[in-house]
C-alpha positions in Angstrom: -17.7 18.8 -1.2 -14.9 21.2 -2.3 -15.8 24.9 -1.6 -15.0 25.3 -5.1 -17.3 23.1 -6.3 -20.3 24.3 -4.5 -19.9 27.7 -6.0 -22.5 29.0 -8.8 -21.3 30.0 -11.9 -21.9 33.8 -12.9 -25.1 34.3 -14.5 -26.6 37.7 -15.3 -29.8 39.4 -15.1 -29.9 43.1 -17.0 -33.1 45.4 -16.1 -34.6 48.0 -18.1 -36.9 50.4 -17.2 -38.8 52.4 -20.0 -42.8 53.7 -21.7 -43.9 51.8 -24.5 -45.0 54.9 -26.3 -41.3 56.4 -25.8 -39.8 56.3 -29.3 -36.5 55.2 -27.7 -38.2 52.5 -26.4 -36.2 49.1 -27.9 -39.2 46.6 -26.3 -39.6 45.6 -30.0 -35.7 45.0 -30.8 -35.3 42.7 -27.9 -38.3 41.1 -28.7 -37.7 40.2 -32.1 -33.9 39.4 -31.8 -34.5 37.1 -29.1 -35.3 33.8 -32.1 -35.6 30.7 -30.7 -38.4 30.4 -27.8 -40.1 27.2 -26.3 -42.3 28.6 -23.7 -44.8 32.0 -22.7 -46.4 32.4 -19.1 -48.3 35.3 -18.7 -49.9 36.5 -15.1 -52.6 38.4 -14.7 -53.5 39.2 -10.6 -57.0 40.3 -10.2 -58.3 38.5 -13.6 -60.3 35.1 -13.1 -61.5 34.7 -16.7 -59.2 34.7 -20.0 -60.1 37.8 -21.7 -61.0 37.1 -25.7 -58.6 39.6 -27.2 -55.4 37.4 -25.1 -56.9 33.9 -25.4 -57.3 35.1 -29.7 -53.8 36.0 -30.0 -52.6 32.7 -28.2 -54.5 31.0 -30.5 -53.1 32.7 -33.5 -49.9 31.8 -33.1 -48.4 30.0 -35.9 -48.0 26.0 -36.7 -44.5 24.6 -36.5 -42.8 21.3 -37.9 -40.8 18.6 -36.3 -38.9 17.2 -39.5 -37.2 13.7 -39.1 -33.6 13.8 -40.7 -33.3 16.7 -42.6 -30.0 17.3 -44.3 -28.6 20.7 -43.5 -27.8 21.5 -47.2 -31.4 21.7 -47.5 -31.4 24.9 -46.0 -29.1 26.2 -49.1 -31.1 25.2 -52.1 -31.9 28.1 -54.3 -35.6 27.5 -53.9 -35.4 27.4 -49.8 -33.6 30.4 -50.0 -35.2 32.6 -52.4 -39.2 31.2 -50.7 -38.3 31.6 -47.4 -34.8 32.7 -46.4 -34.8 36.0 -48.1 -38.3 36.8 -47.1 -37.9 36.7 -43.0 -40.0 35.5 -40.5 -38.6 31.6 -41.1 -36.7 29.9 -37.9 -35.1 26.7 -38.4 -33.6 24.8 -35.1 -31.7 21.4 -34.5 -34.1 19.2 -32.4 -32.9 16.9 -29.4 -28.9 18.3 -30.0 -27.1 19.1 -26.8 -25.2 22.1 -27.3 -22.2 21.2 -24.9 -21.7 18.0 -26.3 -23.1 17.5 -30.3 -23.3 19.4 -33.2 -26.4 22.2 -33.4 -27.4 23.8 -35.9 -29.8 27.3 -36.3 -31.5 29.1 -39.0 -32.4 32.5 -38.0 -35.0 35.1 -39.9 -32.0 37.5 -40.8 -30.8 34.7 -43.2 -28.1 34.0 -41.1 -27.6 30.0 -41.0 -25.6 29.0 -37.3 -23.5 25.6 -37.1 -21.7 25.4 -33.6 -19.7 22.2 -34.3 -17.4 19.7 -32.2 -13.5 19.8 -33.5 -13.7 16.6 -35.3 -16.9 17.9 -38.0 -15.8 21.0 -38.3 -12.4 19.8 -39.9 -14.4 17.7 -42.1 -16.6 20.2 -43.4 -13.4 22.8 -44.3 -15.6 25.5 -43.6 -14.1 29.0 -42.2 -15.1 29.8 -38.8 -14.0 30.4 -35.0 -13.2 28.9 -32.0 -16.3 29.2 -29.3 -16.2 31.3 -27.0 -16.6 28.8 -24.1 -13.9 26.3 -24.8 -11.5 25.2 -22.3 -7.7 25.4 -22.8 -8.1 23.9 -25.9 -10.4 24.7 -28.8 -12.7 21.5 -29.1 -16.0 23.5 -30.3 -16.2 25.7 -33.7 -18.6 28.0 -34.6 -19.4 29.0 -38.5 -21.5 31.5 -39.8 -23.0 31.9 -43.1 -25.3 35.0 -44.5 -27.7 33.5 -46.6 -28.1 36.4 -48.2 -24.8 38.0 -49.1 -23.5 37.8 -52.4 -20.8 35.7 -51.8 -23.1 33.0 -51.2 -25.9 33.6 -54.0 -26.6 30.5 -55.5 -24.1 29.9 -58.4 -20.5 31.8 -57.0 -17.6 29.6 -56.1 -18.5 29.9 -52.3 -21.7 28.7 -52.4 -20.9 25.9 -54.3 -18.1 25.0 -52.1 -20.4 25.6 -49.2 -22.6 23.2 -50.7 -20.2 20.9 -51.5 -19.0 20.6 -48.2 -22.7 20.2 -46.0 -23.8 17.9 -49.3 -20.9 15.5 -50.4 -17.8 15.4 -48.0 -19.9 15.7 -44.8 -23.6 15.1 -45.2 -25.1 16.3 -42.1 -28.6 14.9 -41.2 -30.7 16.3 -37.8 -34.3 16.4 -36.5 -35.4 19.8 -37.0 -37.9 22.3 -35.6 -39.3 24.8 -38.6 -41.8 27.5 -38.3 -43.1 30.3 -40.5 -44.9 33.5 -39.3 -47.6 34.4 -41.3 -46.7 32.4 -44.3 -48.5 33.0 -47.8 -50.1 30.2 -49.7 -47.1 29.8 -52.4 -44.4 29.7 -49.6 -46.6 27.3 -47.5 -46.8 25.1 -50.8 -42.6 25.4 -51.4 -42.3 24.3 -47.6 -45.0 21.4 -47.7 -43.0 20.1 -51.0 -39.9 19.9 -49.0 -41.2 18.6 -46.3 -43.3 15.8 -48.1 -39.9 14.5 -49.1 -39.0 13.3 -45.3 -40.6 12.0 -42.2 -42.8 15.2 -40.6 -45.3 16.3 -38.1 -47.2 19.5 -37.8 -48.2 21.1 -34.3 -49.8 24.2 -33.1 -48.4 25.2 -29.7 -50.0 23.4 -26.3 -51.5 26.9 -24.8 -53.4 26.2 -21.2 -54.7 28.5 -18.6 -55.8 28.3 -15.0 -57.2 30.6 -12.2 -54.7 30.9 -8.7 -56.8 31.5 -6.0 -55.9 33.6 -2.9 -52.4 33.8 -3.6 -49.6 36.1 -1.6 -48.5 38.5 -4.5 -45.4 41.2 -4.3 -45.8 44.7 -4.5 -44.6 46.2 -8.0 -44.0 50.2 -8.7 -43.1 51.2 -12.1 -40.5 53.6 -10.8 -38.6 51.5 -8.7 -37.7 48.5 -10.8 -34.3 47.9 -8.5 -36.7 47.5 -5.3 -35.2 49.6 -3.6 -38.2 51.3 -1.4 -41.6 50.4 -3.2 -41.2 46.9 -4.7 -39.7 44.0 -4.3 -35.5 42.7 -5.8 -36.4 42.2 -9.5 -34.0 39.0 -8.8 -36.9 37.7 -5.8 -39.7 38.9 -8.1 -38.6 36.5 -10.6 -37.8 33.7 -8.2 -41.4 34.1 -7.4 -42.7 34.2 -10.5 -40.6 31.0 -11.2 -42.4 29.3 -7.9 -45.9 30.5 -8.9 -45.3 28.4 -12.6 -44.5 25.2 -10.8 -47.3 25.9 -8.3 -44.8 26.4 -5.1 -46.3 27.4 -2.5 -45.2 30.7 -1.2 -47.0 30.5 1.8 -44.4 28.8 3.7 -46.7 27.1 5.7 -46.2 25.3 9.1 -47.5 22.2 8.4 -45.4 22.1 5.0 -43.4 19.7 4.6 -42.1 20.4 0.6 -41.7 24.1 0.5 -40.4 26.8 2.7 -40.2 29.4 0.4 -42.4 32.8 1.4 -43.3 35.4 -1.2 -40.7 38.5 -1.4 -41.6 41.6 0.5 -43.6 43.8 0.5 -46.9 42.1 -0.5 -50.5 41.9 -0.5 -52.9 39.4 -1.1 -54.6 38.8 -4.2 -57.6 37.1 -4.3 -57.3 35.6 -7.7 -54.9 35.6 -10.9 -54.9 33.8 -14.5 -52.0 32.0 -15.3 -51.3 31.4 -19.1 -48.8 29.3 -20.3 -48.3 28.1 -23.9 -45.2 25.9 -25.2 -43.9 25.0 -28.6 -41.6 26.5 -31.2 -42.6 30.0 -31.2 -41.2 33.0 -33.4 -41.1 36.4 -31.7 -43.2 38.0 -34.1 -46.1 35.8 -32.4 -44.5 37.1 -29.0 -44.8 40.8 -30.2 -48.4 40.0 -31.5 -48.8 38.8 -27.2 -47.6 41.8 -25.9 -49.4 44.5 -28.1 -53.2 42.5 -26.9 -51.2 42.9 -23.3 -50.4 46.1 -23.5 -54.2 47.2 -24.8 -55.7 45.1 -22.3 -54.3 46.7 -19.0 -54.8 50.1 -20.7 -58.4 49.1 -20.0 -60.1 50.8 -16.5 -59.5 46.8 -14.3 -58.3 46.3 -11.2 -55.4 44.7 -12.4 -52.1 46.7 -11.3 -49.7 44.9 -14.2 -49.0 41.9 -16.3 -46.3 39.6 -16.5 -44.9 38.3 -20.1 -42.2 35.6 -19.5 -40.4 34.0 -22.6 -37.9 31.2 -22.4 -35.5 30.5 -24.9 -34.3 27.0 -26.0 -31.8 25.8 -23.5 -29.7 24.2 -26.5 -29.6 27.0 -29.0 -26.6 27.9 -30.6 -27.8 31.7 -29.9 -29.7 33.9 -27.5 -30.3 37.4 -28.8 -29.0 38.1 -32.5 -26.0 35.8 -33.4 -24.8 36.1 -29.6 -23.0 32.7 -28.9 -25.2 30.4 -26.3 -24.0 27.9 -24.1 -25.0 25.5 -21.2 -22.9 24.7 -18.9 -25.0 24.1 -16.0 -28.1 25.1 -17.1 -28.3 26.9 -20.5 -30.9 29.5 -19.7 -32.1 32.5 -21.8 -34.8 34.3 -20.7 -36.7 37.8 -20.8 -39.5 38.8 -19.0 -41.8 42.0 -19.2 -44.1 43.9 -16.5 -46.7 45.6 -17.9 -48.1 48.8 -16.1 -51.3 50.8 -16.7 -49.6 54.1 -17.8 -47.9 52.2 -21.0 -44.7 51.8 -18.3 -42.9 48.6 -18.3 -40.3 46.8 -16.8 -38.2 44.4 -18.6 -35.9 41.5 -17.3 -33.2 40.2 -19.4 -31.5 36.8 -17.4 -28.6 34.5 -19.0 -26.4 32.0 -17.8 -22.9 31.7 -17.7 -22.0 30.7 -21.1 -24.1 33.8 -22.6 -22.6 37.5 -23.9 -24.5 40.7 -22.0 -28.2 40.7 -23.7 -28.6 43.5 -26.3 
């Protein structure tokens, strides 16, 4: 194989080191710009039982809807917009559409509705926009932004009718799509279920499990030295690590093993046992803030456990990663952040992207 071709692409991991009570802390502006996420693993060493306060705020997290060929200028009736889109906390996300290759579309809680389009719709549709940012030589993929809730689009005005216009009679867009409400009132959870009732649906609560690790090799973590340079371990071999210990890798790298050579990063100790919780779905960052605050209170507690680890993935496919950043795959589409937790309100935090991905926030 060509040298060339066995290279990775860039990818970038951004660390941040900061208190939880500092009131420059941004822990809750990553958290809540960070809009589209499919799965949570938290680890806890030295805990063998799931404490109520943690296992009560996984439970709490919010249903979501799989909807079965929704048009997309759904999202712009007046009664969408002024129920849900003007009121926050409402994620809408195209289900099963490959971001290097189809048309994806997102609906994030500032109002702002995302359609990253091939060349071929987006000169249908007649809608302004941009080239993406990770075309090739030429410009095959578009990108188009529209503020639900500027003026220029209120319900009524020329642009919003021709913005209609375009997603409802020249091009009529249809896609599976992923919807979720935090914390939704009765009225707005009646306007949704009447929309809803007009197409195929299904609602689900997120699949949340846990299980107890047992006499694992664990690495060594100090809140001031998140670059592991002395005390702890690289914050890129931590996360390796953390990656092995969700797909139960061992990290023993035993002699008799035939599957797995990998050994946990130095410096490390052995931990007799750890709870590993891990819940997937369509889950809105206000539910991952929620998480984090039961965390935080938790390991203020006098336990044995030295810090918690909160890792959130974001959808592969989205056509965003923090904010309106622009997302894209390439070779693997990952968007991920990850916080450690330490008993003195300290905490790390992790911020990892692929190659087709601006600098996190």
């Amino acid at each position: 194989m060509s040298p060339e071709l066995e290279k990775c692409p860039r990818s970038l991991l951004v660390c941040e080191k900061s208190n939880f009570l500092n009131e420059k802390s941004r822990h809750d502006i990553h958290v809540s710009k960070h809009n589209f996420n499919y799965k949570i693993s938290v680890l806890i060493p030295d805990c063998e039982a799931l404490p109520a306060n943690i296992s009560s705020a996984f439970h709490s997290f919010s249903s979501y809807y799989l909807v079965r060929e929704l048009p997309v200028y759904q999202l712009l009736e007046e009664t969408f917009i002024e129920s849900h889109v003007k009121k926050g906390n409402f994620y809408a996300l195209s289900y099963n559409t490959k971001i290097d290759e189809e048309n994806t579309i997102a609906l994030l809680s500032s109002g702002q509705l995302i359609l990253s389009l091939d060349k071929d719709t987006y000169e249908q549709l007649g809608l302004e926009g941009r080239p993406s940012l990770y075309n090739h030589k030429k410009a095959m993929r578009f990108v188009v932004t529209l503020d639900l809730t500027d003026k220029s689009l209120t319900p009524g005005t020329k642009r919003y009718q021709r913005v209609l216009s375009s997603l409802k009679d020249r091009l009529p867009l249809r896609y599976d799509f992923l919807l979720t409400k935090y914390n939704t009132g009765s009225d707005e959870d009646q306007t949704l279920i009447k929309l809803l009732s007009q197409y195929s649906y299904e609602e689900h609560k997120p699949a949340f499990s846990h299980h107890t690790l047992k006499n694992i090799p664990c690495p060594t973590l100090y809140p001031s030295d998140i670059q592991g340079k002395t005390l702890s371990c690289d914050p890129h071999h931590f996360l390796e690590w953390l990656g092995a210990v969700n797909l139960d890798i061992s990290c023993e790298n035993a002699a008799d093993s035939f599957l797995s050579t990998y050994v946990c990063p130095e410096p490390q100790s052995s931990v007799s046992q750890a709870l590993l919780c891990t819940v997937t779905g369509f889950i809105s960052p206000e539910n991952v803030f929620v998480l984090l605050q039961e965390l935080r209170q938790y390991i203020d507690e006098p336990k044995f456990t030295p810090w918690i680890s909160l890792t959130v993935h974001g959808f592969m496919d989205s056509p965003v990663s923090w904010g309106a950043t622009e997302h894209g795959f390439l070779k693997g589409g990952e968007n991920l952040y990850n916080f450690v937790c330490f008993k003195n309100q300290d905490y790390w935090l992790h911020m990892a992207t692929g190659a087709q991905d601006g600098c996190p926030p």
